[in-house]
N, C-alpha and C positions, 0 to 999 in steps of 0.2 A: 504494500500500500504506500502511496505517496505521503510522506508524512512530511510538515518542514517546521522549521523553526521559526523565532518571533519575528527576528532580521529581515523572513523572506516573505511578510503576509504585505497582503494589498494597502495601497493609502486607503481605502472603505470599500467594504462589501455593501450585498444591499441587507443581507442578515445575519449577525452574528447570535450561533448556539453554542449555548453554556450546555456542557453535559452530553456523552457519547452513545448513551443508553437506550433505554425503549424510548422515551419523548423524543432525545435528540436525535437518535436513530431515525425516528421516522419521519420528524419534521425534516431533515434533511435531504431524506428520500423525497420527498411531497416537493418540498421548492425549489431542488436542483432541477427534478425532471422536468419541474415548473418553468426553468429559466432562470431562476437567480442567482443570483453568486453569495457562495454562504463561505466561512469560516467557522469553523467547532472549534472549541477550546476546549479540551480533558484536561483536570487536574491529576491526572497518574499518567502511567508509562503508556508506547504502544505496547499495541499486543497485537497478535498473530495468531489465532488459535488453527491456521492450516501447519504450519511450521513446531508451536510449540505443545498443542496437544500429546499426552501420553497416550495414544490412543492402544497400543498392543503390550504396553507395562500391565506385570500382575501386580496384586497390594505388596508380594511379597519382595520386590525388587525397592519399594521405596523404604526410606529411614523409619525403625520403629513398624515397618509393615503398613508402610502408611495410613497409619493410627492418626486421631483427631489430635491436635496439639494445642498450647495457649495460641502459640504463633500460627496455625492451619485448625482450626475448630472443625473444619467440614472433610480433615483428613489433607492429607499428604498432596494427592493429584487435584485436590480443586483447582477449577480454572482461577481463583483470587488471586493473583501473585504476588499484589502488595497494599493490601487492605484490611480489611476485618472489623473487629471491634474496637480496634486501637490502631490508630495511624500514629507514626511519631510526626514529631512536632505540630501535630495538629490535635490536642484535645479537644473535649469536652466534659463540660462538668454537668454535676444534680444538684438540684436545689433542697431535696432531703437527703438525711444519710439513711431512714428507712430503708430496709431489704426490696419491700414490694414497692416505693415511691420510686425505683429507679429506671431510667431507659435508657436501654443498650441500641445504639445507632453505629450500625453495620454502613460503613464506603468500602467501594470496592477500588476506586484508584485505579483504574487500567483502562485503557480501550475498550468500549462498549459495556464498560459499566459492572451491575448487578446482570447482566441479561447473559453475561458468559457463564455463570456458576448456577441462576435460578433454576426452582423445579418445573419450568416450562408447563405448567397448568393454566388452561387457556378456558377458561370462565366466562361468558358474558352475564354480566349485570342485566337483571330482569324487567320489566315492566313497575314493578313493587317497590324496585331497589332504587329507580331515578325519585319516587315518592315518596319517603319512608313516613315523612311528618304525616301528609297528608293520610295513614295509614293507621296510625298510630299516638298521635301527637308529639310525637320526640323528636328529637332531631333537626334537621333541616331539609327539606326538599330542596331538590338540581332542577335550575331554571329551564332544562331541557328534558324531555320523556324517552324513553327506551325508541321510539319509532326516528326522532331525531339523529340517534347514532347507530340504529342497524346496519344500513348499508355499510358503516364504516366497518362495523366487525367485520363485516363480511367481505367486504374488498382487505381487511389485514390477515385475515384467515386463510384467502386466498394466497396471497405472499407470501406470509413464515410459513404456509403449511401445518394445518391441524388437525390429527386424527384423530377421532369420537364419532360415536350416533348420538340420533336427536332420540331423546327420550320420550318427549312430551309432556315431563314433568312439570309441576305446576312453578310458575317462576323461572324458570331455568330453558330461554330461549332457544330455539329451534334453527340452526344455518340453513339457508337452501338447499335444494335437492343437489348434489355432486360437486358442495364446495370442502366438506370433511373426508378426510382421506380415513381407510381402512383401521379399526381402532386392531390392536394385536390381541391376542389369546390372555384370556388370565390365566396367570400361576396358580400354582396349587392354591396356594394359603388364601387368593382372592377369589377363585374357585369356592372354595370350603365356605368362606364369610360369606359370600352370597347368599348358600345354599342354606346356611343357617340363620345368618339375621336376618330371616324373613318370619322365623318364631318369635322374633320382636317387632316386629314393622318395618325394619328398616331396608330401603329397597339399596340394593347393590347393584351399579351399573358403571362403564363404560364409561371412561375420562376423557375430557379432552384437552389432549396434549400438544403444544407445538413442535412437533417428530416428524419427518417425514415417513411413511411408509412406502411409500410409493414414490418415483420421479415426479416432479410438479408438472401439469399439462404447460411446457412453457410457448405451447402454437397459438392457444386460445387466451390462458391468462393474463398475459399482460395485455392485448385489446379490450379484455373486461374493464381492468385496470388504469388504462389512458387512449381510451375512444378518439378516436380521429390524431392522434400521436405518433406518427411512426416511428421518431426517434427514439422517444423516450421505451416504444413497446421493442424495441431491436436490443436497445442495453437490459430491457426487464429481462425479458427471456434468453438472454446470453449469460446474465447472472444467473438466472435458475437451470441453465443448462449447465452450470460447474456444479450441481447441488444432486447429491447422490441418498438414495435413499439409505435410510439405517441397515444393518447388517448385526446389532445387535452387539457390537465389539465392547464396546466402552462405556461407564456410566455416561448421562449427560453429564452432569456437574462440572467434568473434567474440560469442556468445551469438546470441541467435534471438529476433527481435520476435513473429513469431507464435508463438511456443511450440512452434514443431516436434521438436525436440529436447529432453532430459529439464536439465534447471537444477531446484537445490530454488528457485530465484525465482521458475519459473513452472510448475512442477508440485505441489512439497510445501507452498507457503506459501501460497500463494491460496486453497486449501479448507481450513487451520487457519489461516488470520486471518476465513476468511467462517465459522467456527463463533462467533466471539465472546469467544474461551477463550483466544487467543494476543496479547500484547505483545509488541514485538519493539525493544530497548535497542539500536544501532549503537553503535559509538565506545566501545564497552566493554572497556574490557584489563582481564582479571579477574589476580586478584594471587592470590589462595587459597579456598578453601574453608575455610564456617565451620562447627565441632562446636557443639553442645549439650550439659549438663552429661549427659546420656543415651549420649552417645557416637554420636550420630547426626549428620548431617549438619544443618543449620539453614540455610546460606544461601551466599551467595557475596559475597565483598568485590571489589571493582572498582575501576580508575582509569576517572571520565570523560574521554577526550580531551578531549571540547569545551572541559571547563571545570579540567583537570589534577586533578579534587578526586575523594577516595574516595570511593565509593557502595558500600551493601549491599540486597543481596535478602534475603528470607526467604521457606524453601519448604520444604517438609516431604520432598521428598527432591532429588537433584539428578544431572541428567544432561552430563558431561563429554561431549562432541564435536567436540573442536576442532583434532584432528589429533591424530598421534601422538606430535609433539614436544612440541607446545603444550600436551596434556593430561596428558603428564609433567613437563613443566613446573610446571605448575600444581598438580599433587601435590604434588611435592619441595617448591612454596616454601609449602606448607599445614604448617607446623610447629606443634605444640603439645608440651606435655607426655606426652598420649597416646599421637602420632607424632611423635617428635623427629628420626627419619630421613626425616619423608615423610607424608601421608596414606594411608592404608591400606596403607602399608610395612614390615611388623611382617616378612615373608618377604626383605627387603632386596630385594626382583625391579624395583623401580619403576624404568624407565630402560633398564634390561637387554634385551639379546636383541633391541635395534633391528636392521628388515631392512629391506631395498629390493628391485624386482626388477633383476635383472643386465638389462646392454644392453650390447649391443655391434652395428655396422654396417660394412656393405661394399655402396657404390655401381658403378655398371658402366655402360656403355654398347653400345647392342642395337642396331646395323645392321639387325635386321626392321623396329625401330619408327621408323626412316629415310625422311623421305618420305612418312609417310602420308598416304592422301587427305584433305583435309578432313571428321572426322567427331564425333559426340555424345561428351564428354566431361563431359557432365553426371551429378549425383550426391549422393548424401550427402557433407558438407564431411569426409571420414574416407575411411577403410578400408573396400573392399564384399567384400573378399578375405582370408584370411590363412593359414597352414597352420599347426594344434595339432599339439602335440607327437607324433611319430609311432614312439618308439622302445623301448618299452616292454618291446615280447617281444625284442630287442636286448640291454636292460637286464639284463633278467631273466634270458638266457642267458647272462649273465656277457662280454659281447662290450663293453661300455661301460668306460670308463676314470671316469665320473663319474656320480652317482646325480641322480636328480631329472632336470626337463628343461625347453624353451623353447619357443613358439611364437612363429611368425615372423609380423613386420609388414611392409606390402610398399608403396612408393608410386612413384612414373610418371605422367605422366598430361603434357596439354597445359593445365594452367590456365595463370590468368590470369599473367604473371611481376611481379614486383618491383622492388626496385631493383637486383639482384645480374645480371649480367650473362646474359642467356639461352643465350647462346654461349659457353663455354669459350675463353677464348685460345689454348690449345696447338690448338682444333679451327678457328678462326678464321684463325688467323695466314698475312699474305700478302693478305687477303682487303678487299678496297674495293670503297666502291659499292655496285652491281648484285650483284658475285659475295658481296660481305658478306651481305646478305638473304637470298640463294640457301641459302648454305651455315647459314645463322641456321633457314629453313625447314624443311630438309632435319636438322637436329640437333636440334633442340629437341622435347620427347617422346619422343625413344629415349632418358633416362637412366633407369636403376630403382636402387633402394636396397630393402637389405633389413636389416632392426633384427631383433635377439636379443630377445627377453621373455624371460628367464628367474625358475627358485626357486630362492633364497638360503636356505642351511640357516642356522640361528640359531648365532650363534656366542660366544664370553664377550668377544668382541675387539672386540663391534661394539656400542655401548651410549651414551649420556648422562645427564650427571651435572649437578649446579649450579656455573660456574666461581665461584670462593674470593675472585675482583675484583672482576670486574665485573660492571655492573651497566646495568639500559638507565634513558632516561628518568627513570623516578619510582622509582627506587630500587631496581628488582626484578632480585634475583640472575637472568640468563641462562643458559641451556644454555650446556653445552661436549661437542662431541663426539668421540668416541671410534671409529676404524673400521677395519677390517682384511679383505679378501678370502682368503679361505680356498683352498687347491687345489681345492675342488670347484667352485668358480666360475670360477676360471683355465681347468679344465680344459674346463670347459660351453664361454666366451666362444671358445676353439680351436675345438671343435668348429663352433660355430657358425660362424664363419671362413670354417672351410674349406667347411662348405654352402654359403655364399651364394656363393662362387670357383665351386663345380662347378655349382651354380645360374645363373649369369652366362655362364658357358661353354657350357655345354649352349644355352643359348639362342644362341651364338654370338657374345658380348656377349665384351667387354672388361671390366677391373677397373682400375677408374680410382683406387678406394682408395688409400694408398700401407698398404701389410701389413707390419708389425712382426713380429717372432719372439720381444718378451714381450708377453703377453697383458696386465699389469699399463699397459702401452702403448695400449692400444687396448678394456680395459674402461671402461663407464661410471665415473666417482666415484659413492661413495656416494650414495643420494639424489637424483640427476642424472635417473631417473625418475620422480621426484613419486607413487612409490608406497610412504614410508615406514610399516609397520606393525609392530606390536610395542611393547617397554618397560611393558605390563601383562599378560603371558600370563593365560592363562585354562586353567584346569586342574582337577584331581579333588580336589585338597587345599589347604588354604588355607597349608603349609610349602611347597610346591614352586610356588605360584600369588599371583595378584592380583587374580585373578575367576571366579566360577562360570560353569555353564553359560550362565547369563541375564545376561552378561556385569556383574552384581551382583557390587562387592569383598567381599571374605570379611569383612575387617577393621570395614567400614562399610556397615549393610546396607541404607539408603536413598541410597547412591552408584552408579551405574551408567558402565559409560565405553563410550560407543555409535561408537565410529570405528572405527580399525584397529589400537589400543594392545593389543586382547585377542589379537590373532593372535599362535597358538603355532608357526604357520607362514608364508610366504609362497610361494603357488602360483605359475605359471606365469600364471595369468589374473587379470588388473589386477582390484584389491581392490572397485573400488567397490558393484558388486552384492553382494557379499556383505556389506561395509557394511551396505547398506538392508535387506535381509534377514534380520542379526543384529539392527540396532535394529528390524526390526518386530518381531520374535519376542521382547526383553525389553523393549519396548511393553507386548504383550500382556502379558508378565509382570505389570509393573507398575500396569496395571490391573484386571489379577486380585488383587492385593495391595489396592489401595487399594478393591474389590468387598469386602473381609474384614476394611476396618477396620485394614490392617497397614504401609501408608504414612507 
């Protein structure tokens, strides 16, 4: 990939994007093919996941058997190469020393973000979920409805490629007829769950994943894609003509040499660097956004890493992407006279209303999946199973103790193991030799786990602000945060609980968890699922809001913040597709604007 440094960028683009990931990914994709000339600025390294993928390493070749570590949490070969929960020189602080008041905020620092390491779980947000208040009284409803951004899933869906069926479950939208690619085979352990939480109600079905199963139709998709375009439909489908379907080799996590799986490194930036129209600045820790005596946005001020020295862009409008912390961040520390609280902060909301989704887990072990005969465990490096939320007419009959709901993650299987011991001691114990093997055979593969996805109402408790100290590196004021679980989420993670117990049971299984009786014990921390959104809601008025429908600040009208900062809510179904399908749709915006002369 073309990468350059600060030295070699343009006197002004017409768009500079902060952040390399799902927003910036795809608004980049949307305005090159567009015509415009963009610069991306990432604050971490590049990256190369054709080149640097492990793809045919076993666990057993990395350090430790590449076991989870402080420094690699997600294991040895994650695709993270220089991120996590702690970036040096770049903290962040809690505004409580409380256990449960804290939240952990996950940068990933590299090219293309969180989207090289994610569990590519491709959800769309329902009818229900653009509503919630209106539904419920909580919360906030999205100034735009589910029918507003169908097409947009569905033209992104098309692109990364996403295999699942439509269910027709309630909430839980339907793609058109031949835009989901073939969902894979479930594993035993997701096999088994099916067959039995159905003795509790809960329906098991068929996930949809950004995987390729199959080569992407690249004859027809890109004219779906950019009607009457032919340039832009020549580089679409030349990209998806280097894009090989999975073979089953390697987890995702690891990223994907062949491109089988959806990364903006090897989906969104390969056909907006092959336009001409995209530079792309690594090593960029941006410090603020710059005004023009117009009140408009003008550029962005930066630290080079490489070289510790400040760099400015100039671009006639600018797209924030860089997460939901990082993009608050970079607001609040955007002071002027005009915003003295903030950039486009006039409504004091910047920071406010951070959410995450709830998690919570209960593992078990299943004497069916004892023993089994040697068979296929092969698959997408994820989830080919899960069961959506299923309690709605419940809800509604007033039978629920907590509003909103969760969809369950489920994992088991015989992969390959680690460094962590295959055998449980307590199941081991006594055991040498010959009968050690035996009894190592015979257990390994019957454990399942099952994780909470839950929605987090927005709440005034849960929020970040600039702390008043400190400061990282080159001087720049850091977040501090602020966080607090609400009853309705205490109440969610119980529920949840007690499914996965009668879930485990029902199949005969044991519950190896050890189960708390406060829920504040056994919820995730803040943040601890790397699905933080919120801190710029997006709303009907520019007194109650931070951004219009085109996720455009009211305050600053060539600003845009294309990640998850605009959610007035957090669903049940992991943010990222809708990410891509909010920045394609104020894409389009934005080149409709700059079609009128109004860029």
């Amino acid at each position: 990939m073309p990468i350059i440094t600060s030295s070699k960028t343009q006197p002004e683009y017409d768009v500079a994007i902060v952040g390399s990931g799902a927003g910036g990914g795809q608004m980049a994709f949307t305005l090159t093919l567009g015509g415009l000339k963009c610069v991306m600025l990432e604050a971490g390294r590049n990256y190369d996941p054709v080149t640097e993928t492990p793809m045919f390493q076993t666990k057993a070749q990395g350090p430790l058997q590449a076991s989870r570590t402080e420094d690699k949490p997600f294991g040895f070969y994650d695709a993270t190469v220089d991120g996590g929960w702690q970036v040096p020189n770049e903290p962040y602080t809690q505004a409580s020393d409380k256990p449960e008041e804290q939240f952990g905020w996950w940068r990933a620092r590299m090219l293309g973000g969180r989207t090289n390491h994610w569990g590519r779980i491709s959800l769309r947000n329902g009818p229900y979920d653009f509503k919630p208040k209106s539904r419920d009284g909580l919360g906030f409803d999205w100034p735009i409805s589910y029918e507003d951004v169908a097409d947009y899933y569905t033209k992104v869906e098309m692109l990364i490629g996403v295999y699942g069926t439509n269910t027709g479950r309630e909430n839980t939208p339907s793609s058109p007829d031949g835009v989901l690619l073939p969902p894979p085979k479930g594993r035993a352990s997701e096999l088994v769950t099916q067959k039995y939480a159905k003795k509790v109600g809960v329906p098991v079905v068929p996930i949809h994943r950004a995987v390729l199963t199959k080569p992407l139709d690249c004859q027809n998709i890109p004219a779906k894609l950019h009607p009457g375009n032919a340039w832009a439909q020549k580089i679409v489908g030349d990209s998806m003509l280097q894009r090989a379907a999975c073979f089953w080799a390697t987890e995702c996590g690891r990223g994907c040499s062949i491109r089988a799986n959806y990364q903006s490194t090897t989906v969104h930036l390969p056909p907006a660097l092959a336009t001409g129209n995209l530079d792309i600045v690594p090593n960029a820790h941006v410090r603020e956004i710059t005004l023009g005596p117009d009140g408009k946005a003008n550029g962005v001020l930066y630290i080079d890493k490489t070289t510790g020295q400040e760099a400015r862009i100039k671009a006639k409008a600018v797209v924030l992407a860089a997460s939901s912390g990082e993009t608050v961040r970079i607001l609040l520390n955007s002071k002027s006279n005009a915003f003295p609280d903030g950039l486009a902060n006039r409504s004091g909301l910047v920071g406010k209303y951070l959410m995450d989704t709830i998690g919570t887990g209960v593992s078990g072990q299943v004497p069916l999946l004892e023993n089994v005969p040697p068979h296929n465990e092969d698959g997408a490096g994820g989830s080919h199973f899960y069961a959506p939320w299923w309690l709605y007419g419940e809800q509604k009959a007033g039978r629920m103790d907590f509003p909103r709901g969760y969809h369950i993650e489920m994992g088991g299987s015989r992969g390959m193991p680690g460094g962590s011991n295959p055998l449980p001691d307590d199941l081991g114990r006594g055991a040498y030799g010959r009968k050690f093997k035996e009894e190592a055979r015979r257990y390994y593969g019957s454990f399942v786990g099952y994780s909470c996805r839950g929605e987090m109402i927005p709440n005034e408790d849960c929020f970040c602000d600039l702390d008043p100290t400190v400061k990282d590196k080159w001087g720049i004021p850091v977040l501090r945060f602020h966080w607090k679980w609400a009853d309705h989420e205490l109440k969610q993670v119980q529920h949840a609980q007690r499914t996965f117990v009668s879930m485990i049971e029902a199949m005969g299984g044991t519950v190896r968890s050890r189960l708390e009786s406060d829920p504040l014990k056994y919820i995730e921390n803040g943040g601890k699922i790397i699905h933080e959104v919120g801190g710029a809601l997006m709303g009907e008025t520019a007194e109650k809001s931070v951004c219009n429908q085109w996720n455009q600040t009211w305050d600053v009208k060539n600003l845009f913040l294309c990640d998850g900062t605009p959610f007035p809510s957090n669903a049940d179904k992991n943010p990222t597709l809708t990410i891509m399908a909010l920045a394609w749709r104020a894409g389009d915006h934005i080149l409709e604007q700059a079609r009128q002369g109004n860029l």
